[in-house]
C-alpha positions as CSV (number, residue, x, y, z in Angstrom):
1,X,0.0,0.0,0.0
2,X,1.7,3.5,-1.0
3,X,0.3,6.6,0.4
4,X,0.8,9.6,-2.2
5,X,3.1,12.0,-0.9
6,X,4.4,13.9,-3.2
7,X,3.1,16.2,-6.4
8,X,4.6,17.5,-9.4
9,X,5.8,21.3,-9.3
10,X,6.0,23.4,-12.8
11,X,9.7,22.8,-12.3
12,X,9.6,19.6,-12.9
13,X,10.5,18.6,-9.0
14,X,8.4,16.8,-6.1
15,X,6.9,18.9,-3.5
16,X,5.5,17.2,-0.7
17,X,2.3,17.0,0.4
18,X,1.1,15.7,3.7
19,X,-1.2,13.5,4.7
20,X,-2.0,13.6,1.3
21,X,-4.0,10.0,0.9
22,X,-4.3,6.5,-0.5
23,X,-4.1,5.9,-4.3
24,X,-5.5,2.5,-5.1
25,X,-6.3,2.4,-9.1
26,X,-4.4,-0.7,-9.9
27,X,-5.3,-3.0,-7.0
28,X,-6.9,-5.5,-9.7
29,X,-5.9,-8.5,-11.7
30,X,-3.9,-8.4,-14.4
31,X,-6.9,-8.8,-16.9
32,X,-8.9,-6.0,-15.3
33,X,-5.7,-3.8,-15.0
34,X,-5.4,-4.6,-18.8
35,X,-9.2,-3.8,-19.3
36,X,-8.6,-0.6,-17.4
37,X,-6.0,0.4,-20.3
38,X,-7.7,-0.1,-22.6
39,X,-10.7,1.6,-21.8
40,X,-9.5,5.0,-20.1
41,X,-8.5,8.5,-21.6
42,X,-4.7,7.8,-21.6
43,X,-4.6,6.1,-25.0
44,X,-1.0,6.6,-25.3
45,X,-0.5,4.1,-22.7
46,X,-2.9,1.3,-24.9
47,X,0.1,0.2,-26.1
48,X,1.1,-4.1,-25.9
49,X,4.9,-2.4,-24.2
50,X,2.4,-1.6,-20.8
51,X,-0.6,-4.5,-21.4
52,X,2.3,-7.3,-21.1
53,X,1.1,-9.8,-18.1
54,X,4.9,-10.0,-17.1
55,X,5.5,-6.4,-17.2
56,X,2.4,-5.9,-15.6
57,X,3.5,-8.3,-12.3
58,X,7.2,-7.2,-12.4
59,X,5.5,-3.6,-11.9
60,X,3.8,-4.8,-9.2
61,X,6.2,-7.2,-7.1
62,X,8.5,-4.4,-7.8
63,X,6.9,-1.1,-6.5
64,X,7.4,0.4,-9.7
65,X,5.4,2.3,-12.3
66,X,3.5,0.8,-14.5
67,X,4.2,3.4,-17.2
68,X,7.8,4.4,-16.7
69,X,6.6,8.1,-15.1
70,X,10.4,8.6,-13.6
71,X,9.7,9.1,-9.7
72,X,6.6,7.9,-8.8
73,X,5.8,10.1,-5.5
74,X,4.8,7.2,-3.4
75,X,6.2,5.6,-0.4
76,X,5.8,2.3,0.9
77,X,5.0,2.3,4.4
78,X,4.0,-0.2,7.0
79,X,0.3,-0.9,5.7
80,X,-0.8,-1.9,9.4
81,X,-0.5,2.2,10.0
82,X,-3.9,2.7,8.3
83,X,-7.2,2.4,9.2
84,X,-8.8,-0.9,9.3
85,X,-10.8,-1.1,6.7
86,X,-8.0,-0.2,4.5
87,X,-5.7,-2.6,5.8
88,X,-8.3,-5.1,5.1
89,X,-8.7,-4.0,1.4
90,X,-5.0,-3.7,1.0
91,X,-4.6,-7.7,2.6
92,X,-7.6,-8.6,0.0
93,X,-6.1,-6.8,-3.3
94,X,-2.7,-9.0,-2.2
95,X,-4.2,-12.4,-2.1
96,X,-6.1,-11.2,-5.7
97,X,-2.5,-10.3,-7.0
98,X,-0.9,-12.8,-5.2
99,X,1.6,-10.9,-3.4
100,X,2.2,-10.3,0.3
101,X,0.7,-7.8,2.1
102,X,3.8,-6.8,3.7
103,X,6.8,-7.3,1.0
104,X,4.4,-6.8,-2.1
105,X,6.7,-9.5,-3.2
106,X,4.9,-13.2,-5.1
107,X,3.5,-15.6,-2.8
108,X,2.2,-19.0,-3.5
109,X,3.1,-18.4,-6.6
110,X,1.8,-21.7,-7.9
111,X,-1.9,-21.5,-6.6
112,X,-2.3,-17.3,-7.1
113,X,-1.0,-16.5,-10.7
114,X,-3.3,-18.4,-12.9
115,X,-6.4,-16.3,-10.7
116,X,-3.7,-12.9,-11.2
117,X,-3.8,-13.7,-14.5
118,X,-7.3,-14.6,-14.9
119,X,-6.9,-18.2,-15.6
120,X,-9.0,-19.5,-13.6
């Protein structure tokens, strides 16, 4: 779970911004994150180079951004700091990825991808 902390300045920097919130577009499968691509404004990212399942886990298991942006402006963070409903919808988007709530890193690997992927 990342809580956006930073924002963009005309110069090109990061300012920071506290308490600024939770961002929580991509907590999906792969197939719905691919739907999602392919259906919102950003058409320059509706490209095969960002729909790749592969790329699309590595991003994730990774902490990194999905569409190359440079610095992200997020910071992981202990995800047991938030409320309680959030930690349990950040513990529920984990086991849909199949990633650890705590590491963001794979987890039973063998039993979670093919529902990540949307094998089922």
């Amino acid at each position: 779970m990342h809580k956006n902390l930073f924002q963009p300045t005309p110069q090109g920097n990061y300012s920071q911004i506290p308490d600024a919130g939770y961002h929580l577009s991509y907590g999906l499968s792969v197939d719905d994150i691919i739907r999602k691509i392919e259906s919102f404004s950003h058409q320059e990212y509706n490209s095969p180079k960002f729909k790749n399942r592969e790329h699309i886990m590595r991003s994730i298991t990774n902490e990194e951004d999905l569409f190359y942006r440079g610095q992200s402006g997020r910071l992981h963070y202990d995800y047991k700091k938030v409320p309680v409903p959030l930690q349990k919808l950040h513990e529920d988007l984990c086991k849909i990825q199949g990633v650890s709530p705590i590491t963001g890193k794979i987890t039973n690997a063998t039993s979670n991808l093919n529902e990540f992927f949307g094998n089922s």
